[in-house]
C-alpha positions as a Markdown table, in Angstrom:
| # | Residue | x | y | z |
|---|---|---|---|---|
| 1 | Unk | 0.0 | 0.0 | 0.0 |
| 2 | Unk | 1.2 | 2.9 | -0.9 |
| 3 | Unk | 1.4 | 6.2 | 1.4 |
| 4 | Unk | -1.1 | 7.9 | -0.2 |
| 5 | Unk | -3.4 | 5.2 | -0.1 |
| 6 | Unk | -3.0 | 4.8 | 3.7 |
| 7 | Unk | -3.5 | 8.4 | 3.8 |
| 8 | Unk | -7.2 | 8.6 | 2.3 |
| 9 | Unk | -8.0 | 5.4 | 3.5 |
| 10 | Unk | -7.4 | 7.1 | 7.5 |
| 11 | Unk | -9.3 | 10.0 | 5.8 |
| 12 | Unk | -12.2 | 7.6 | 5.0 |
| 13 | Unk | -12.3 | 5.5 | 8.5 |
| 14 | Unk | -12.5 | 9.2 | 9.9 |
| 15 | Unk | -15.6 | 10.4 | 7.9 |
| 16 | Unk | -17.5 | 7.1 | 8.1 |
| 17 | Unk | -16.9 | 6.8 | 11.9 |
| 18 | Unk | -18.2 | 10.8 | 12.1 |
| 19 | Unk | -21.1 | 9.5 | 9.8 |
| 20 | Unk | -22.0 | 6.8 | 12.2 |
| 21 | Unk | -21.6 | 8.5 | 15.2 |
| 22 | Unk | -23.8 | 11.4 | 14.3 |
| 23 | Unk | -26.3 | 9.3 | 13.0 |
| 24 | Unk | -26.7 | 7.4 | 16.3 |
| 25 | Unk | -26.0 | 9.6 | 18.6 |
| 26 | Unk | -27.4 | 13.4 | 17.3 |
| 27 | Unk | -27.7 | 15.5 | 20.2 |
| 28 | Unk | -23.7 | 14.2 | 21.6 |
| 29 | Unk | -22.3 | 14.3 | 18.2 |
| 30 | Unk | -23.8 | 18.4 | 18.3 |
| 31 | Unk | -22.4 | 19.1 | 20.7 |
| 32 | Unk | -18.9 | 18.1 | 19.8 |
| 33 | Unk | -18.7 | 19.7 | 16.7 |
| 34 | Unk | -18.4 | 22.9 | 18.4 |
| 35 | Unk | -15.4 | 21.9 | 20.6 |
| 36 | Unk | -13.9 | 19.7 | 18.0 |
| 37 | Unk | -14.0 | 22.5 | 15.6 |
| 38 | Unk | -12.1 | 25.0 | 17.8 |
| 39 | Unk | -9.2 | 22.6 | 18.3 |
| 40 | Unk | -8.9 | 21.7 | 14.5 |
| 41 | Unk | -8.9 | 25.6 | 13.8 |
| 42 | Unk | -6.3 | 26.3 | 16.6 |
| 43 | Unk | -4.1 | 23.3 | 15.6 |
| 44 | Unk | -3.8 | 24.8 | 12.2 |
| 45 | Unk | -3.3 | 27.9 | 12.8 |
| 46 | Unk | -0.8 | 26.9 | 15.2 |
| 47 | Unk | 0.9 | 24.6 | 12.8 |
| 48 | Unk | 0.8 | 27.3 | 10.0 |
| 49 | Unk | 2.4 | 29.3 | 12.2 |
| 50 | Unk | 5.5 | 27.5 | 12.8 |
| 51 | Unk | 6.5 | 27.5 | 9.4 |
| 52 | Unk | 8.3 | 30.4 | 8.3 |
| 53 | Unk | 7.0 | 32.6 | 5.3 |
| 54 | Unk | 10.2 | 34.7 | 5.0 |
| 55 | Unk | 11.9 | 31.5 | 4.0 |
| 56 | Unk | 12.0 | 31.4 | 0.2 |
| 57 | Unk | 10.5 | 27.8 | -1.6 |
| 58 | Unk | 14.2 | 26.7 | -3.1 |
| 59 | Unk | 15.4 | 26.8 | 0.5 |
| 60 | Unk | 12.8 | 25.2 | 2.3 |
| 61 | Unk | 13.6 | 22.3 | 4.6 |
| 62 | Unk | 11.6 | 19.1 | 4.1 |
| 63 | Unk | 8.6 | 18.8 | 6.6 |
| 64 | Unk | 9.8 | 16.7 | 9.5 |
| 65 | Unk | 7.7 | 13.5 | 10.0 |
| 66 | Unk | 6.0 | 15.0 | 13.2 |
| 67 | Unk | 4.7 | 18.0 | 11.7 |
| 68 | Unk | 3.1 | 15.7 | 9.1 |
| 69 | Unk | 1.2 | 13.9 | 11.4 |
| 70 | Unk | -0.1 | 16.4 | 13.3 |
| 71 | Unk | -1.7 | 17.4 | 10.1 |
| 72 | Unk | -2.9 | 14.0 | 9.4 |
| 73 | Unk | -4.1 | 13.8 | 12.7 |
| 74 | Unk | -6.4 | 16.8 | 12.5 |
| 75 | Unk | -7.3 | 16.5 | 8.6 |
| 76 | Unk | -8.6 | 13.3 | 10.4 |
| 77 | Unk | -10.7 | 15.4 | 13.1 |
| 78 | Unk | -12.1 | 17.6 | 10.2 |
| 79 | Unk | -13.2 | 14.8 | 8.1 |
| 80 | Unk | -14.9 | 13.1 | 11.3 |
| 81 | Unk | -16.8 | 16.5 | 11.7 |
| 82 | Unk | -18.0 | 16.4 | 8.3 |
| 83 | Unk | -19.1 | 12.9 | 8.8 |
| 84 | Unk | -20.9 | 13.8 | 12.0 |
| 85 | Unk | -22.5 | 17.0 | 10.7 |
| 86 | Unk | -23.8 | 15.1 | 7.6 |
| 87 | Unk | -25.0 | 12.1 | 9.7 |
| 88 | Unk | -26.9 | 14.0 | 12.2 |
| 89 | Unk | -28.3 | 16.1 | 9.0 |
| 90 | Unk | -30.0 | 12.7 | 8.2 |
| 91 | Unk | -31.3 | 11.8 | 10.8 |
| 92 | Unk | -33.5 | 15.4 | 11.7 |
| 93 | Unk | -34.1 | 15.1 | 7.5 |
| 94 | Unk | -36.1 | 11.8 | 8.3 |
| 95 | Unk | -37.4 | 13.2 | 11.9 |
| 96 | Unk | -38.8 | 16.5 | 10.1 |
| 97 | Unk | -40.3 | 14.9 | 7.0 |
């Protein structure tokens, strides 16, 4: 498998357990999506942050190994709160109709 396929296939598992978990459980999965989304918005704009603008492209170092899974770990978050939102969207779409 390669990297990239690993990559979506987290990216997947994230949005389908967000998709369950909002589906079952609306009111909890409500109010996570609040909290969750502050701490995927802080994380990145911590993480953009720490890279440096002044430094030109040609120069750049590679990204260390760390700083790529912090990303994976909260492009992870995001997708489950997609998942969640669009799961508990079903479920008051069949409650109101």
């Amino acid at each position: 498998m390669t990297n990239k396929f690993k990559r979506y296939s987290l990216l997947l598992f994230a949005a389908l357990t967000g998709l369950v978990v909002g589906y079952l459980r609306p009111e909890v999965s409500q109010s996570l999506l609040s909290v969750i989304g502050i701490i995927v918005g802080i994380g990145y704009f911590l993480l953009s942050k720490r890279d440096d603008p002044a430094e030109s492209t040609q120069n750049k170092k590679p990204d260390s190994d760390s700083q790529i899974d912090w990303y994976l770990l909260l492009q992870m978050l995001l997708y489950f709160i997609v998942g969640a939102a669009i799961g508990v969207t079903i479920v008051y779409i069949v409650i109101l109709y």
